[in-house]
N, C-alpha and C positions, 0 to 999 in steps of 0.2 A: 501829182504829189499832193499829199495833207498839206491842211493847213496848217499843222501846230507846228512845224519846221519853220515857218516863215514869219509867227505869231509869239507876241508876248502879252501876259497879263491875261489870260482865256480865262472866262469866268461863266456862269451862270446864274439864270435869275431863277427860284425854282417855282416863283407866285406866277410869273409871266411865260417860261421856258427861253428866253432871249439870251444866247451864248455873243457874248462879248470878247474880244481879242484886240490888240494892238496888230495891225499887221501892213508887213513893210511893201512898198511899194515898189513899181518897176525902178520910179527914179531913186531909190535908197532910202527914200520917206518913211514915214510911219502912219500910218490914220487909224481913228479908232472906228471898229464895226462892228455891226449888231445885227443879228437875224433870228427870229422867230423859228425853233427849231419845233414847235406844234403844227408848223403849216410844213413840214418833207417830212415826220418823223411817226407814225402809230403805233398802236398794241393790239396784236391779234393774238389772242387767248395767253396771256400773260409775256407775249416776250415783242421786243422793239420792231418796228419795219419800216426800213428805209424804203420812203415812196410812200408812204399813210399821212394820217394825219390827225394832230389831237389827241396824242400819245399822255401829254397831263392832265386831262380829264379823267384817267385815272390808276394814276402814278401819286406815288408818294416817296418821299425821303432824295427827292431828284439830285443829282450830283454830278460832279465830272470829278475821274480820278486819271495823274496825267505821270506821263511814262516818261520823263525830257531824255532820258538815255537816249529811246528809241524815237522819239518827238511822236507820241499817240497818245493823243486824248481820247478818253472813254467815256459817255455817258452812261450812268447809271442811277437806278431808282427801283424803285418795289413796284410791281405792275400787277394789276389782279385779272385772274382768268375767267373762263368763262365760268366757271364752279364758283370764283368768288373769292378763291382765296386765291393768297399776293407772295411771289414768288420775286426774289431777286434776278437782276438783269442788267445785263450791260451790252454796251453796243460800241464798236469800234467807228467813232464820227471819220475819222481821216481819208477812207476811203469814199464819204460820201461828200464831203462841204471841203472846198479849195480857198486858195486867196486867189482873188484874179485883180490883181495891183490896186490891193490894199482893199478888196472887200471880203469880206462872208462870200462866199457861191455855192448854194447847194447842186452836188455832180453827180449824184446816187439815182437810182431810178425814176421812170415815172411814177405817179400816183396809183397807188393799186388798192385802197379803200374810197 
């Protein structure tokens, strides 16, 4: 299961890429967490890859846009390819980063950059 189902207050830092959320724990708790989404997340020739890394290095307009209907966060930013030029992009986070009793856990593949 995504995170944003079990998560409140999901936010992003877009100078650092550090995705923040409230998120509750096994005992009904809450804590706050934070993980560095540059170190699971890259850009291969303009679009996202879960398993990369250093995805803001050259990304711009970075964001999350969030679906609470269906509890899906997306992140999204302008990515440039290998031509140079910068194409919109978004990435469906929930299948790759969990809460595992009240953290951030990145669960998406291994590193493939």
């Amino acid at each position: 299961m995504g995170f944003a189902k079990s998560s409140t207050d999901i936010s992003i830092d877009a100078s650092t890429t550090d995705l923040s959320a409230n998120c509750r724990t096994k005992s009904g708790g809450s804590r706050r967490s934070v993980m560095r989404l540059n170190e699971y997340v890259g850009n291969h020739d303009g679009r996202f890859v879960a398993g990369g890394k250093d995805f803001g290095a050259s990304a711009t307009n970075i964001r999350l846009i969030q679906d609470t209907n269906n509890h899906t966060t997306y992140l999204v930013a302008n990515l440039r390819d290998r031509s140079g030029s910068v194409r919109p992009t978004l990435l469906d986070l929930n299948p790759i980063i969990a809460n595992m009793d009240g953290r951030l856990t990145y669960v998406g593949p291994l590193h493939t950059q």
